[in-house]
C-alpha positions as CSV (number, residue, x, y, z in Angstrom):
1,X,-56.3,-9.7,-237.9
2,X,-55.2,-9.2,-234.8
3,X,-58.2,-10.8,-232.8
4,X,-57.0,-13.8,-235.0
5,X,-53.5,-14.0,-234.1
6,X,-54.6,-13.3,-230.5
7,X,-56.8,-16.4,-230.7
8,X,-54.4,-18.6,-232.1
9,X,-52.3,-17.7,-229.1
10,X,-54.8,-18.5,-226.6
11,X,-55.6,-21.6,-228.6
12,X,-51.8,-23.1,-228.5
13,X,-51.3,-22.4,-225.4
14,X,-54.4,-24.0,-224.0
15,X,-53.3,-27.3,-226.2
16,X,-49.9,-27.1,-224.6
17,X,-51.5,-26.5,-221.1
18,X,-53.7,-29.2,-221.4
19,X,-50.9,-31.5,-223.2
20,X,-48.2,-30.5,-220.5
21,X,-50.5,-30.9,-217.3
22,X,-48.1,-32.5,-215.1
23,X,-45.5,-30.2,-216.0
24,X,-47.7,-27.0,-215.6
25,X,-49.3,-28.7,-212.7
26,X,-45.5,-29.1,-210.6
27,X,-44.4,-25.6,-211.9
28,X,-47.8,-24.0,-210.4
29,X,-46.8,-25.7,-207.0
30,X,-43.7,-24.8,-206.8
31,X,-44.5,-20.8,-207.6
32,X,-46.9,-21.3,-204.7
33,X,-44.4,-22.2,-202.5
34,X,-42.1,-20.0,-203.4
35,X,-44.5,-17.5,-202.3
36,X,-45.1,-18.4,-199.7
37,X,-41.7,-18.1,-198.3
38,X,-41.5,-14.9,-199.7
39,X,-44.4,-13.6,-197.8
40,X,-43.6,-15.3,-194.5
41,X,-40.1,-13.9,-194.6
42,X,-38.4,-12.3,-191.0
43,X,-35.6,-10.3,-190.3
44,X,-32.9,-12.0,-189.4
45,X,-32.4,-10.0,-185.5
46,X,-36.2,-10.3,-185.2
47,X,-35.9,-14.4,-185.5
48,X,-32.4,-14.6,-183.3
49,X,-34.5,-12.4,-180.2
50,X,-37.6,-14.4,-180.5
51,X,-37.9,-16.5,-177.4
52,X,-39.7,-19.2,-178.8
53,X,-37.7,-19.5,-181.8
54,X,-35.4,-22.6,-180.6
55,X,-31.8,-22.3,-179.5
56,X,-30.3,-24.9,-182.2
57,X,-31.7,-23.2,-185.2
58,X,-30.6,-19.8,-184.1
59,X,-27.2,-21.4,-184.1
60,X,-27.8,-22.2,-187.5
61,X,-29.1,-18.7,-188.5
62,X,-25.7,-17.6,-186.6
63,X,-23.5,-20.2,-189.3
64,X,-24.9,-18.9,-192.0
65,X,-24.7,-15.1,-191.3
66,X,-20.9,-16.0,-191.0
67,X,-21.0,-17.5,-193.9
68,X,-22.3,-14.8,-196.0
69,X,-19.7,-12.9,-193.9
70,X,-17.0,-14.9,-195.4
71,X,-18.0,-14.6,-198.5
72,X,-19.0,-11.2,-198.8
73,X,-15.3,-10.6,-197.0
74,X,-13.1,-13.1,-198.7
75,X,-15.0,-13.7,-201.8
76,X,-16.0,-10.1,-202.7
77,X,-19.1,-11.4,-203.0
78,X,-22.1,-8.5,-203.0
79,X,-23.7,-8.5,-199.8
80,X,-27.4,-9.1,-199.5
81,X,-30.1,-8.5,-197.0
């Protein structure tokens, strides 16, 4: 019984797969991108000392580390890493 409910399963699911392609197919690219930010990821001090890491970016990096600053101050928002 169980085999048969388990096929089912893998049976609908292949139908909606195949029936929702594009959707699938844009939700599988953006997981991969998403990891691979995740797994490229640098501290924050480790990017601002890099030398070749260029000067106007760090500035940004700077903004928004005030910005979480604000709004970890003002906003009680909860600080994150």
């Amino acid at each position: 019984m169980l085999k048969k409910i388990l096929l089912a399963v893998v049976i609908i699911l292949l139908i909606s797969g195949l029936y929702y392609r594009d959707l699938v197919s844009y939700g599988w690219m953006q997981a991969r991108g998403q990891i691979g930010i995740l797994l490229n990821v640098q501290e924050v001090q480790e990017v601002l000392s890099d030398p070749a890491f260029p000067d106007s970016l760090k500035a940004r990096v700077r903004l928004i580390e005030e910005i979480k600053k604000f709004g970890v101050d003002s906003l009680g928002l909860t600080p994150s890493r």
